[in-house]
The first five atom37 places (N, CA, C, CB, O) and aatype in JSON, in Angstrom:
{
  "aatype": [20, 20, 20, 20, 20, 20, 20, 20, 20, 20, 20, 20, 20, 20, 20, 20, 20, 20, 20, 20, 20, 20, 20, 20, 20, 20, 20, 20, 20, 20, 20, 20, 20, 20, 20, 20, 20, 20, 20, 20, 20, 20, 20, 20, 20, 20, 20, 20, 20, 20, 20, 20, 20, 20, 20, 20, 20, 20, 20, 20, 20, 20, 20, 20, 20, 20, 20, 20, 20, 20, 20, 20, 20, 20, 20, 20, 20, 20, 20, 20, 20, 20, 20, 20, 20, 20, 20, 20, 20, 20, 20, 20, 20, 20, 20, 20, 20, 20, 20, 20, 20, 20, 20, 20, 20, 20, 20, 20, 20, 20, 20, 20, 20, 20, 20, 20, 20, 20, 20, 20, 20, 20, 20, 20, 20, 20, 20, 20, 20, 20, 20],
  "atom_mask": [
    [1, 1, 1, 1, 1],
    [1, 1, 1, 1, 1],
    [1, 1, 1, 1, 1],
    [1, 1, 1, 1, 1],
    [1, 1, 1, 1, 1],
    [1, 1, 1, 1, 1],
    [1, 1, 1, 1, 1],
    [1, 1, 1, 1, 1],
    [1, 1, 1, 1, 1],
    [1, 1, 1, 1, 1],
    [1, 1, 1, 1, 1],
    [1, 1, 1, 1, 1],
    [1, 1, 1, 1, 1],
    [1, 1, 1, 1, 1],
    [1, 1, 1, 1, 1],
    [1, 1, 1, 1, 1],
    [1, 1, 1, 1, 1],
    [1, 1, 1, 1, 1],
    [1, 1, 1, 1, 1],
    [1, 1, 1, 1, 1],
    [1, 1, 1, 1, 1],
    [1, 1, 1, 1, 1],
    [1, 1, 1, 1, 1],
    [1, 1, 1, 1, 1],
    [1, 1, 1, 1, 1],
    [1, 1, 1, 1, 1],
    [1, 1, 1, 1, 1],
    [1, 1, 1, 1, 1],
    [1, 1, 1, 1, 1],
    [1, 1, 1, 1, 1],
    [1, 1, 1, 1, 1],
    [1, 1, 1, 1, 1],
    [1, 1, 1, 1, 1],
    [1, 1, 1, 1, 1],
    [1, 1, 1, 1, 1],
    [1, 1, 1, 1, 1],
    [1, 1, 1, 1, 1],
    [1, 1, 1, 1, 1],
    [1, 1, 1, 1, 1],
    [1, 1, 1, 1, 1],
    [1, 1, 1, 1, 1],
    [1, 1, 1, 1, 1],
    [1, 1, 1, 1, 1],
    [1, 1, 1, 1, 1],
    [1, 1, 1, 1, 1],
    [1, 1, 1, 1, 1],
    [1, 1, 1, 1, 1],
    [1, 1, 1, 1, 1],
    [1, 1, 1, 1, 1],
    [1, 1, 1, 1, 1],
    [1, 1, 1, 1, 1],
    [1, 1, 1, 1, 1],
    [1, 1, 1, 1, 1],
    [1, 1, 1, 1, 1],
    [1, 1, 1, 1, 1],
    [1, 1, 1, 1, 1],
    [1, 1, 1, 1, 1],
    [1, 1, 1, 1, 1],
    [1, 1, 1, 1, 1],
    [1, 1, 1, 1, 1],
    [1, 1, 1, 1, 1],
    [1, 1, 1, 1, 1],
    [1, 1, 1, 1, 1],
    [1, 1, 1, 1, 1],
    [1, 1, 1, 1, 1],
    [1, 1, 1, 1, 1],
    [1, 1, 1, 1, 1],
    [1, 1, 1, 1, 1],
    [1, 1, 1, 1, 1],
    [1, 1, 1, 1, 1],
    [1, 1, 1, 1, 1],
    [1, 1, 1, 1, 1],
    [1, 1, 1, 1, 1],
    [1, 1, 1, 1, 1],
    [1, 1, 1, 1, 1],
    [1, 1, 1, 1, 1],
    [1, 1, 1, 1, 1],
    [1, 1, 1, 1, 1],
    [1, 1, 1, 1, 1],
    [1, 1, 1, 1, 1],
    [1, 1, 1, 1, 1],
    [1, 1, 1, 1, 1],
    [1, 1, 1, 1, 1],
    [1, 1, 1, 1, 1],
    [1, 1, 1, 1, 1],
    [1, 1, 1, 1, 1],
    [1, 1, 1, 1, 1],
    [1, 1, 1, 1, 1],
    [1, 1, 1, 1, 1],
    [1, 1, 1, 1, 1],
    [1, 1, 1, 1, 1],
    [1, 1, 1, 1, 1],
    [1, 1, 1, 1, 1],
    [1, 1, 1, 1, 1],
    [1, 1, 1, 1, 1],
    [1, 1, 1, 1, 1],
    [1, 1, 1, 1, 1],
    [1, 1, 1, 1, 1],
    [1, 1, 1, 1, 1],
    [1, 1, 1, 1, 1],
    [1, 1, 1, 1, 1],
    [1, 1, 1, 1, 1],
    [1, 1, 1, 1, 1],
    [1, 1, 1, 1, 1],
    [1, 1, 1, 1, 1],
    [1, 1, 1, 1, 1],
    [1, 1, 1, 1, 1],
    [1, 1, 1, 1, 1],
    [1, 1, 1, 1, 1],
    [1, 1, 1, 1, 1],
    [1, 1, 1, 1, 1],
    [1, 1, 1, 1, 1],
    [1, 1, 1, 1, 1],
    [1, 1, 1, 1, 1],
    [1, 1, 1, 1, 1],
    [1, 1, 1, 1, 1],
    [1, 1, 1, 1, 1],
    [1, 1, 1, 1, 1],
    [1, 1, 1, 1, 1],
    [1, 1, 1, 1, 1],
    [1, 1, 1, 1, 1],
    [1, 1, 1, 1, 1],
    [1, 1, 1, 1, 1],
    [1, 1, 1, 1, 1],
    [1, 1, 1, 1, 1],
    [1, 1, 1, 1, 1],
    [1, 1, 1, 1, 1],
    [1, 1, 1, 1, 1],
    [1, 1, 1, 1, 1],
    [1, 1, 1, 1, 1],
    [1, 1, 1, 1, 1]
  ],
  "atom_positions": [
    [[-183.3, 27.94, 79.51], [-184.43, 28.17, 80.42], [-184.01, 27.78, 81.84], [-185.69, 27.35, 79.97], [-183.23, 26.85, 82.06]],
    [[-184.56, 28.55, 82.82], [-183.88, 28.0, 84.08], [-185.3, 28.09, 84.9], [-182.39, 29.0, 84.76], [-186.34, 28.74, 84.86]],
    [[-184.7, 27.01, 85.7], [-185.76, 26.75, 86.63], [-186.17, 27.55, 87.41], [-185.59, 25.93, 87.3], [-185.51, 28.55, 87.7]],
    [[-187.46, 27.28, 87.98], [-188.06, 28.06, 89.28], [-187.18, 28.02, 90.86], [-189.62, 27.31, 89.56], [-187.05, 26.91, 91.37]],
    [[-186.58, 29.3, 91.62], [-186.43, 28.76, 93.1], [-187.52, 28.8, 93.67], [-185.56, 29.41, 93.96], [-188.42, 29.63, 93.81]],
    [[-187.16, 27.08, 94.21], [-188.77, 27.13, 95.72], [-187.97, 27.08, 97.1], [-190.19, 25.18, 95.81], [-186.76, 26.91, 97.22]],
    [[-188.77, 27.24, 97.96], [-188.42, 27.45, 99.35], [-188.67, 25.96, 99.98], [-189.36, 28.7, 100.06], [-189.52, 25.13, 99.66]],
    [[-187.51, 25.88, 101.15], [-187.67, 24.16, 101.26], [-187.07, 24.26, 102.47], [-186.86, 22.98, 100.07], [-186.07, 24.94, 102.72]],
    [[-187.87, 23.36, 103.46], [-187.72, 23.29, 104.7], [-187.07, 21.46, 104.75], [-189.32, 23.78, 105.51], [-187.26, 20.54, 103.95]],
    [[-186.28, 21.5, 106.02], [-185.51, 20.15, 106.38], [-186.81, 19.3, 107.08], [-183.99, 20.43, 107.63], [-187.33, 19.98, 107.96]],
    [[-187.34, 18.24, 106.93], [-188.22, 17.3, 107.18], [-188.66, 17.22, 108.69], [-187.66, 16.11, 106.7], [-188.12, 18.29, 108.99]],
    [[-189.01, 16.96, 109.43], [-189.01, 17.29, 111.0], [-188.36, 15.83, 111.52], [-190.8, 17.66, 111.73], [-187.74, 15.76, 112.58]],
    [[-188.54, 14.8, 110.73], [-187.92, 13.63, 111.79], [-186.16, 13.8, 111.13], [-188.85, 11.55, 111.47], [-185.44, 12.82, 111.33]],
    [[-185.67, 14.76, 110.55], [-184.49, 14.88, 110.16], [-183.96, 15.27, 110.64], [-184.22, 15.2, 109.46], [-184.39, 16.38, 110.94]],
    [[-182.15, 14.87, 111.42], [-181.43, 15.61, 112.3], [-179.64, 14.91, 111.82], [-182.14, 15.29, 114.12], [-179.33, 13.87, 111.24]],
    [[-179.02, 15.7, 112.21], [-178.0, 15.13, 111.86], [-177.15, 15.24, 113.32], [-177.42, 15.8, 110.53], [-177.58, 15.91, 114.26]],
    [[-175.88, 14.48, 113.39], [-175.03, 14.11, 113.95], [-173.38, 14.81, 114.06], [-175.19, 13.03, 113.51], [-172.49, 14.3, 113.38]],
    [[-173.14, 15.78, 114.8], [-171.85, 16.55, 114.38], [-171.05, 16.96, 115.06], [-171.96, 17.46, 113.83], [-171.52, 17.01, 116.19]],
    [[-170.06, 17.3, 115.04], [-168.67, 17.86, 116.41], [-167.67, 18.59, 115.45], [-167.53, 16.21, 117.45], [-167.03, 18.32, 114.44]],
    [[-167.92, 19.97, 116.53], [-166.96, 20.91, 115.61], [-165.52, 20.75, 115.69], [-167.14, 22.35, 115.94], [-165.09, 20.2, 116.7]],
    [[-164.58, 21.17, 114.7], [-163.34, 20.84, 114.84], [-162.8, 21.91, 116.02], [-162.61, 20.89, 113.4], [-162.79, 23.05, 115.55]],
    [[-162.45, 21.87, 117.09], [-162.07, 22.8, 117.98], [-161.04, 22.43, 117.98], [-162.6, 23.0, 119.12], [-160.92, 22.24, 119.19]],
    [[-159.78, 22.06, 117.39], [-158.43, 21.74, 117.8], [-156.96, 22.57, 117.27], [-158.36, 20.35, 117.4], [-156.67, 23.33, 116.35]],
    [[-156.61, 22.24, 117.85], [-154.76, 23.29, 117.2], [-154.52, 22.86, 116.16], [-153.04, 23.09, 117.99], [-153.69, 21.96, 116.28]],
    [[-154.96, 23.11, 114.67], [-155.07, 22.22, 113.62], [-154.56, 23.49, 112.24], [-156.9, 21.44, 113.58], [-154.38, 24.71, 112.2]],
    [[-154.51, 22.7, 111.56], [-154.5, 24.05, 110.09], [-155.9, 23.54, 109.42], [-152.76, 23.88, 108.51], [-156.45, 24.15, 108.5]],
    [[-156.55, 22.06, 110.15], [-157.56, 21.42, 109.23], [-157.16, 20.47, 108.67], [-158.04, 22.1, 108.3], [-156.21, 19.78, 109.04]],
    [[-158.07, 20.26, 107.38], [-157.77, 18.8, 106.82], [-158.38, 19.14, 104.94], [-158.99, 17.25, 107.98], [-159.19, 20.0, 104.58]],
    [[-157.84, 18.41, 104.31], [-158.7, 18.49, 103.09], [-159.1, 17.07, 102.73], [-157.95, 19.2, 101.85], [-158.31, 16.14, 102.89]],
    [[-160.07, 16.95, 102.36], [-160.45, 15.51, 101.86], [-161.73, 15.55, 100.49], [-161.14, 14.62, 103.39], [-162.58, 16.36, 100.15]],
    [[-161.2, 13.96, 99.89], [-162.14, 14.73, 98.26], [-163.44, 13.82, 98.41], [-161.17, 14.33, 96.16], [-163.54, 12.73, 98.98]],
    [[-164.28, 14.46, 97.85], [-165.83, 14.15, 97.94], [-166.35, 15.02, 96.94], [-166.57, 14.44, 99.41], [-166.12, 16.2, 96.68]],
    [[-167.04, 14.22, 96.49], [-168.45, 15.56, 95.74], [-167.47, 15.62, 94.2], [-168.61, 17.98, 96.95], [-167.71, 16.43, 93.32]],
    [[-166.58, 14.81, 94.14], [-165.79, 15.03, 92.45], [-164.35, 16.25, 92.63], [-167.34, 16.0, 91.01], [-163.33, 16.41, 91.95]],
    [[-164.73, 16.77, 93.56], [-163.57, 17.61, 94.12], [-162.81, 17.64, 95.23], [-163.86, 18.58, 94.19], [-162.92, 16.5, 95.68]],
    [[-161.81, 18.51, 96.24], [-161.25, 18.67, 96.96], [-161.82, 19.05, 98.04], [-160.56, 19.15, 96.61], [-162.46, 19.94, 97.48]],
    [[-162.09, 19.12, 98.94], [-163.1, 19.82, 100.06], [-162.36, 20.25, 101.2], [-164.27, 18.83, 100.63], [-161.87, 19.21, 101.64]],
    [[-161.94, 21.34, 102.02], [-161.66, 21.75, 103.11], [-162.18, 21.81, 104.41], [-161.5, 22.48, 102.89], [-163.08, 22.64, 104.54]],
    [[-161.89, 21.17, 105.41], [-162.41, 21.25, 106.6], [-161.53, 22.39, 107.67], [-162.44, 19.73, 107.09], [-160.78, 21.9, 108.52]],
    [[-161.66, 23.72, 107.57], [-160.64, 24.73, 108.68], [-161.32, 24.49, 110.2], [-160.75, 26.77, 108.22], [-162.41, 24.07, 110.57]],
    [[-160.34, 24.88, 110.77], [-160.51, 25.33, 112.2], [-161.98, 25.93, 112.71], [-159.44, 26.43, 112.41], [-162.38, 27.07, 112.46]],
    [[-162.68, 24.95, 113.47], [-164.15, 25.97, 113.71], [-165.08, 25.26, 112.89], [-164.1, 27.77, 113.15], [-166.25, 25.65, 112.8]],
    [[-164.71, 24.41, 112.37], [-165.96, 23.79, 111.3], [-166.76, 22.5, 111.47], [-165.37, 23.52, 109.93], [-166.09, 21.73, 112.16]],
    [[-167.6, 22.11, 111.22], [-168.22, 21.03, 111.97], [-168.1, 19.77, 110.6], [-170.06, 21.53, 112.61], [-168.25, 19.85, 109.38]],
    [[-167.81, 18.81, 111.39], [-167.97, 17.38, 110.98], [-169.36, 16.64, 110.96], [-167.16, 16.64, 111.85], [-169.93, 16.27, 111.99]],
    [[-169.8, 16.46, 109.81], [-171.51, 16.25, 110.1], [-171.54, 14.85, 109.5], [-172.78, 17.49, 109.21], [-170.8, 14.47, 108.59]],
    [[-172.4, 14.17, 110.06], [-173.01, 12.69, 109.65], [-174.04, 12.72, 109.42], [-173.01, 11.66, 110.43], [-174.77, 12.46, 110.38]],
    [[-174.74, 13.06, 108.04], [-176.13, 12.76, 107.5], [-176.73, 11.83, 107.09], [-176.39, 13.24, 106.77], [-176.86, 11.83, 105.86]],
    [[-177.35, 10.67, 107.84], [-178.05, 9.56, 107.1], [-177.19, 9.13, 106.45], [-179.15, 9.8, 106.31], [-177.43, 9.06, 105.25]],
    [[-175.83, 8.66, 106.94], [-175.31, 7.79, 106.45], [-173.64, 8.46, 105.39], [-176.65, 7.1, 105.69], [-172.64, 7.81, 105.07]],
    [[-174.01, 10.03, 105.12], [-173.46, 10.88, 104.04], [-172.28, 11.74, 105.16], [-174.87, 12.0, 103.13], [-172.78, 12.58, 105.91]],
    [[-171.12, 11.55, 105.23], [-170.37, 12.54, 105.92], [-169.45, 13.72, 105.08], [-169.49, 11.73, 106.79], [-169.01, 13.61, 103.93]],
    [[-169.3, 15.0, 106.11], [-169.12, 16.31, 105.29], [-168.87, 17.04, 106.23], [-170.22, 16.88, 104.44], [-169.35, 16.92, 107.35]],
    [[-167.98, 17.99, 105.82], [-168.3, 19.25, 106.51], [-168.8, 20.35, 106.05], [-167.42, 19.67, 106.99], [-168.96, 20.77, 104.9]],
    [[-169.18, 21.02, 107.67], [-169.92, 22.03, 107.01], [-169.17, 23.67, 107.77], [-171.83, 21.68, 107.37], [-168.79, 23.76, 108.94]],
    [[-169.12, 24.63, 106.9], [-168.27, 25.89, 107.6], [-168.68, 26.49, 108.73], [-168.15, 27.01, 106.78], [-169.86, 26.86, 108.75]],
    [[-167.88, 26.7, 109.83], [-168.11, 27.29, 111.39], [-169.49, 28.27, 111.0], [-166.46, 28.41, 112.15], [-170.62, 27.79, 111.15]],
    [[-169.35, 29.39, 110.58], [-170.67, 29.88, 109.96], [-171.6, 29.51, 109.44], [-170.63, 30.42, 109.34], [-172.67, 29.89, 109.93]],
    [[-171.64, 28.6, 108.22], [-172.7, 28.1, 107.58], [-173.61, 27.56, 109.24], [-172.12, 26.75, 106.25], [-174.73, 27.82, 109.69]],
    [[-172.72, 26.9, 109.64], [-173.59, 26.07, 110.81], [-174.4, 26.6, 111.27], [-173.05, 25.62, 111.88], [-175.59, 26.34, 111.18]],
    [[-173.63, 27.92, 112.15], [-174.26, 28.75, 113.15], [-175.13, 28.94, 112.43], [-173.7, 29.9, 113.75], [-176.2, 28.76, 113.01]],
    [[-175.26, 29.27, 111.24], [-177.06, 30.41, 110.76], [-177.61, 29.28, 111.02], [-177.63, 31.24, 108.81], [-177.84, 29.38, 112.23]],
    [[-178.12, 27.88, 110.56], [-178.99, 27.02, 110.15], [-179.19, 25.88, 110.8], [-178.78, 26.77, 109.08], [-180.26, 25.3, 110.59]],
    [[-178.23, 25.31, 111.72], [-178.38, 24.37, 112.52], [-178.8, 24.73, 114.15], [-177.17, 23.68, 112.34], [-178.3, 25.77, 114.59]],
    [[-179.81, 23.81, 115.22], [-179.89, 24.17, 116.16], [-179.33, 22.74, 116.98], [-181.19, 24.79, 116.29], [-179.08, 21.64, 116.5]],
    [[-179.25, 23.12, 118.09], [-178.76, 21.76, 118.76], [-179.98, 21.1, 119.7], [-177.35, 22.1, 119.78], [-180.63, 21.67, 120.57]],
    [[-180.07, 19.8, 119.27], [-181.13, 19.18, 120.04], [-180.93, 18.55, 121.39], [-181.63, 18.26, 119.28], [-181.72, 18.68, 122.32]],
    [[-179.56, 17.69, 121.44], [-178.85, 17.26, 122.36], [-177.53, 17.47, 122.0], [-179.13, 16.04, 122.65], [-177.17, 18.09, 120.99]],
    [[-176.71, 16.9, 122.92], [-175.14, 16.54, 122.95], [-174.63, 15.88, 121.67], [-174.8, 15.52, 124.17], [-174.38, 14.68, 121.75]],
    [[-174.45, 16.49, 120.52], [-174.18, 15.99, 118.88], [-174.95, 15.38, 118.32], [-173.18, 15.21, 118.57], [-174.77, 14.25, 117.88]],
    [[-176.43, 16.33, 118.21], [-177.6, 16.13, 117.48], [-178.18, 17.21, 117.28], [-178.44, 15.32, 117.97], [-178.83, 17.8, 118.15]],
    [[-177.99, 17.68, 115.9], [-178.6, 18.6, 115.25], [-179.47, 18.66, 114.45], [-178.07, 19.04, 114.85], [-179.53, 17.68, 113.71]],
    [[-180.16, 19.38, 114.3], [-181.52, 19.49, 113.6], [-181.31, 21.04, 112.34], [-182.96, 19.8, 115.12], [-181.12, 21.99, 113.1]],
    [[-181.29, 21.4, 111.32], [-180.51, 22.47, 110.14], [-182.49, 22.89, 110.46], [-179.47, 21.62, 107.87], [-183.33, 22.02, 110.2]],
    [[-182.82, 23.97, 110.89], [-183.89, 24.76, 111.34], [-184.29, 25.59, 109.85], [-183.38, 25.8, 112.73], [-185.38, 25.7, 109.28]],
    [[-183.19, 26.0, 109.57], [-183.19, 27.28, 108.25], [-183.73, 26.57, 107.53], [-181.82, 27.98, 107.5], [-183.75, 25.34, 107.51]],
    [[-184.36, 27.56, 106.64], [-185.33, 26.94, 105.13], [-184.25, 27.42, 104.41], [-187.16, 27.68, 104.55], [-183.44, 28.29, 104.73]],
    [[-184.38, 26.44, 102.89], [-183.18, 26.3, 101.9], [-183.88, 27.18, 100.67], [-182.74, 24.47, 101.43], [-185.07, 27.29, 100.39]],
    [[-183.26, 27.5, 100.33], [-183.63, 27.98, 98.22], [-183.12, 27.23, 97.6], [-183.02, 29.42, 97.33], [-181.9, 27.11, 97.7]],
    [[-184.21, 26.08, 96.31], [-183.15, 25.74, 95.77], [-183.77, 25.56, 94.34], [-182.43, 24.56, 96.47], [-184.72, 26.32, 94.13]],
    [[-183.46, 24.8, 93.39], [-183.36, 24.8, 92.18], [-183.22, 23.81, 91.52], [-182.68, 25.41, 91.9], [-182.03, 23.5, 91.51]],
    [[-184.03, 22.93, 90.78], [-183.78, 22.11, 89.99], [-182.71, 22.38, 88.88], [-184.88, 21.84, 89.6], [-183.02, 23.26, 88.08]],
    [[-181.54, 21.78, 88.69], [-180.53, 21.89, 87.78], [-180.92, 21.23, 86.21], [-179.29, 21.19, 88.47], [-181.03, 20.01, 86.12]],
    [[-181.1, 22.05, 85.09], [-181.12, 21.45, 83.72], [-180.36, 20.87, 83.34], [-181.21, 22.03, 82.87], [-180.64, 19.85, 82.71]],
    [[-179.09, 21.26, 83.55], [-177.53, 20.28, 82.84], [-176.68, 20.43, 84.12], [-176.44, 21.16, 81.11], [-176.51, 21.29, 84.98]],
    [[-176.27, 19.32, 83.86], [-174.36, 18.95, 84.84], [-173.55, 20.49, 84.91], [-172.83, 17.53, 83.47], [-173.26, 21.25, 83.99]],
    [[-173.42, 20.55, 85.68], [-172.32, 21.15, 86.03], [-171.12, 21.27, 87.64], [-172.87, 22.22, 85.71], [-170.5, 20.29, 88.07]],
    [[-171.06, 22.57, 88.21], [-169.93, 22.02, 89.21], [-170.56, 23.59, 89.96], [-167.78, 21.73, 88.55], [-170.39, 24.62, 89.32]],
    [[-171.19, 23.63, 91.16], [-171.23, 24.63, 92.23], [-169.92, 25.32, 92.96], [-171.96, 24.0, 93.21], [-168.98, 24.52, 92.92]],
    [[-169.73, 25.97, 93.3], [-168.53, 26.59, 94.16], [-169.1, 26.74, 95.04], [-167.79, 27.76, 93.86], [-170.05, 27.52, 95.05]],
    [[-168.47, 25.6, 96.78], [-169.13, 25.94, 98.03], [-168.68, 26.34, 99.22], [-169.68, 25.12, 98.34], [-169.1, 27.49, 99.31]],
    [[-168.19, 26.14, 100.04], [-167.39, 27.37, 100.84], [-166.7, 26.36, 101.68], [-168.39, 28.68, 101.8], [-166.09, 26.6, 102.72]],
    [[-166.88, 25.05, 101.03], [-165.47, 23.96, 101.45], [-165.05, 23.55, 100.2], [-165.79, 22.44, 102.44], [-164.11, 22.75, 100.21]],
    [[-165.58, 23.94, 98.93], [-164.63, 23.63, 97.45], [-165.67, 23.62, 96.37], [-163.71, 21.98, 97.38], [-166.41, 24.56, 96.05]],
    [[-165.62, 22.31, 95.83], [-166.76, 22.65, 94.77], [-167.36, 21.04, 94.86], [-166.11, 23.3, 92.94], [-167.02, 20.18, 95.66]],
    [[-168.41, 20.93, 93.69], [-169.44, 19.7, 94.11], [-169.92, 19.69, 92.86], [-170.68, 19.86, 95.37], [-170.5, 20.73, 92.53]],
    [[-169.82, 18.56, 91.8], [-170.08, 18.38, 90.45], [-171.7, 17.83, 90.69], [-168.88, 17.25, 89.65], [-172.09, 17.32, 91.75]],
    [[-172.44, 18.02, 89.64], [-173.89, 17.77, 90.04], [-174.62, 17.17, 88.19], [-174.72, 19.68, 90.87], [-173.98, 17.19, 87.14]],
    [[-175.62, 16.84, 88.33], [-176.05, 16.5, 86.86], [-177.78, 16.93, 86.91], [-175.71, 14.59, 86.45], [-178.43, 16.97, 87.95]],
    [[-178.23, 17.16, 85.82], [-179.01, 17.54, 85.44], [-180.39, 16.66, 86.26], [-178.7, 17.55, 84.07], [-180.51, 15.44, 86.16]],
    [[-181.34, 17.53, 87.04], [-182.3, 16.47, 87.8], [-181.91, 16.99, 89.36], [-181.86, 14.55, 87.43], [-182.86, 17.27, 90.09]],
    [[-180.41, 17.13, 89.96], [-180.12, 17.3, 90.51], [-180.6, 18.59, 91.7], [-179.4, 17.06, 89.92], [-181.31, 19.45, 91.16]],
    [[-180.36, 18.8, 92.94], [-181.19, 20.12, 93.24], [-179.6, 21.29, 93.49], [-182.51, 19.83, 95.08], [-178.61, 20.99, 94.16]],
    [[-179.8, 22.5, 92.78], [-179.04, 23.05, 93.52], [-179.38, 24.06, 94.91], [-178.43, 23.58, 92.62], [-180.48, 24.62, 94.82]],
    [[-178.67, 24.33, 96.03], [-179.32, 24.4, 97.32], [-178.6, 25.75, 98.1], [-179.07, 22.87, 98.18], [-177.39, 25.77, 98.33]],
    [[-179.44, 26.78, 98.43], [-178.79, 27.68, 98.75], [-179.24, 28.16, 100.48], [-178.99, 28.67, 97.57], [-180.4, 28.02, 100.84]],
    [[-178.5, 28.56, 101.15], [-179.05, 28.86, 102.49], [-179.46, 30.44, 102.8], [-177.95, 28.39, 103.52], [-179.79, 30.68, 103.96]],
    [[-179.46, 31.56, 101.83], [-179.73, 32.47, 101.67], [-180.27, 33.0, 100.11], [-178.8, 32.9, 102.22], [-179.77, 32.77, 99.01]],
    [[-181.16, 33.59, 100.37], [-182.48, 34.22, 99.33], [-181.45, 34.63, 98.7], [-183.8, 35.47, 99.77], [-181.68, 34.06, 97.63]],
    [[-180.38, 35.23, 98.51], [-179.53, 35.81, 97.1], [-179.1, 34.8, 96.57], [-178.28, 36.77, 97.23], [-178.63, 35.13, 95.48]],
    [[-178.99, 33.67, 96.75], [-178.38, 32.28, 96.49], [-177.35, 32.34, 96.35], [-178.71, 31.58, 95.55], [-176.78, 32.13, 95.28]],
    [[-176.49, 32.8, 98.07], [-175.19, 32.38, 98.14], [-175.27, 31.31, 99.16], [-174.21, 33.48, 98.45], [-176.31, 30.91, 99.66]],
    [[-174.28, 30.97, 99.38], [-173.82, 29.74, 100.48], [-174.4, 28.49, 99.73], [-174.58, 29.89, 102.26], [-175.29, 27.95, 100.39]],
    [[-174.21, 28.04, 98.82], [-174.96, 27.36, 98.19], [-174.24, 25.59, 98.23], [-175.12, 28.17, 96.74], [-173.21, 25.55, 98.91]],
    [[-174.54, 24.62, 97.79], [-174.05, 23.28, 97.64], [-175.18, 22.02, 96.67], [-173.82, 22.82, 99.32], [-176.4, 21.99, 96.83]],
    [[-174.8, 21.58, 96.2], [-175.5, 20.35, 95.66], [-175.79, 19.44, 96.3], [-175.0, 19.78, 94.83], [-175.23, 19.16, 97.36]],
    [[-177.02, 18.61, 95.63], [-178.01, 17.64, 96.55], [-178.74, 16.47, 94.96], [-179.72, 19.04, 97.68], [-179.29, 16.68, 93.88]],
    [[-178.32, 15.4, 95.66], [-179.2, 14.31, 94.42], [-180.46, 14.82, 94.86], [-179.1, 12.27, 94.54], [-180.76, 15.43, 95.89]],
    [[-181.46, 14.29, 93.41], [-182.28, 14.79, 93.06], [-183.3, 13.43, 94.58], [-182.36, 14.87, 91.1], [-184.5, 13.58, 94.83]],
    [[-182.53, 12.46, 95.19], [-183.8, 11.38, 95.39], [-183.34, 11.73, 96.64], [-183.94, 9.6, 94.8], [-184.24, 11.75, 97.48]],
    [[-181.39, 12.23, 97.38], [-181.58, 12.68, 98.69], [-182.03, 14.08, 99.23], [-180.51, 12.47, 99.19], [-182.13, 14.44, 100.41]],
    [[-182.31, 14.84, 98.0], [-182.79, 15.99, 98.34], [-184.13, 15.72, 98.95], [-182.81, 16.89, 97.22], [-184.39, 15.91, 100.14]],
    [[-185.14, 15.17, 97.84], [-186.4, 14.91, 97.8], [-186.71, 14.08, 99.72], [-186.63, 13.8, 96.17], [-187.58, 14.46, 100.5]],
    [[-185.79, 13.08, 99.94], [-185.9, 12.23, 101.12], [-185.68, 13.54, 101.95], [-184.77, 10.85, 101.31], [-186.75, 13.73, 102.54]],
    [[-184.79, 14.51, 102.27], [-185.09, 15.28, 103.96], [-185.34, 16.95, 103.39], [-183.22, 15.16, 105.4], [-185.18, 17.95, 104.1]],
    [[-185.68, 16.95, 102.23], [-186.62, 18.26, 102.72], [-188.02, 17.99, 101.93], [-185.88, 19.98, 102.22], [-188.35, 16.93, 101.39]],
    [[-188.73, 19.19, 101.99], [-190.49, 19.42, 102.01], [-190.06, 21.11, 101.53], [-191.65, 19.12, 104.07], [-189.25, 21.97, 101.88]],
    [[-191.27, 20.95, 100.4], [-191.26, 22.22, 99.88], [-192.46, 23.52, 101.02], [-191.85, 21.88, 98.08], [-193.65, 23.27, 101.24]],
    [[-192.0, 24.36, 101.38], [-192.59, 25.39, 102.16], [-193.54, 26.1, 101.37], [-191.61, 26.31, 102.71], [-193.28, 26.77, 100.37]],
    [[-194.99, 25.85, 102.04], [-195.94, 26.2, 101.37], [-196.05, 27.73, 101.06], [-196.95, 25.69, 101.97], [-196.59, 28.15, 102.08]],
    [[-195.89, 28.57, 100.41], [-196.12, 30.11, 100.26], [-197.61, 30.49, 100.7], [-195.87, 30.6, 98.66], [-197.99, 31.66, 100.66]]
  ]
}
């Protein structure tokens, strides 16, 4: 049985902290999330409440706006999904092992661009969008 997608907006006192990689680089890989994660050229370095990550030169652009000088606010509403059992997402910096309870989180209605979220930091910065 699989869960319902609901529509879910980022909290309003929620913003994050970030600086894109603009440098003569090939990037970096670093492991998080149970896997390997890629940071390329063009991609932003984000500090969420404490949680650091990157996120892809694109992903950004659709969903984040800039409030000040490396303070962002993710504007876009999410799709996402309560997860029944553990498993492992594929996200467009690697992959992200998740467990049952968990939300899975997509930034487009076909549910691609997608990534994992605990079930208690999901719940803390977003709000479900009333239909």
């Amino acid at each position: 049985m699989q869960a319902a997608v609901r529509k879910y907006r980022r909290k309003t006192d929620s913003y994050v902290t970030a600086v894109q990689l603009n440098l003569d680089t090939e990037g970096f890989t670093y492991r998080k999330w149970g896997a390997l994660q890629t940071c390329r050229p063009g991609d932003w370095i984000v500090e969420n409440a404490g949680d650091t990550y990157t996120v892809s030169r694109d992903s950004f652009a659709k969903t984040y706006r800039q409030l000040s000088p490396g303070v962002y606010v993710k504007f876009a509403e999410v799709y996402a999904i309560v997860a029944v059992q553990a498993g492992t997402i594929q996200t467009q910096e690697g992959s992200t092992d998740y467990y049952a309870g968990d939300y899975l989180v997509y930034n487009n209605p076909d549910l691609s661009d997608g990534y994992a979220v605990s079930k208690a930091r999901f719940e803390a910065l977003y709000e479900p969008v009333e239909s």
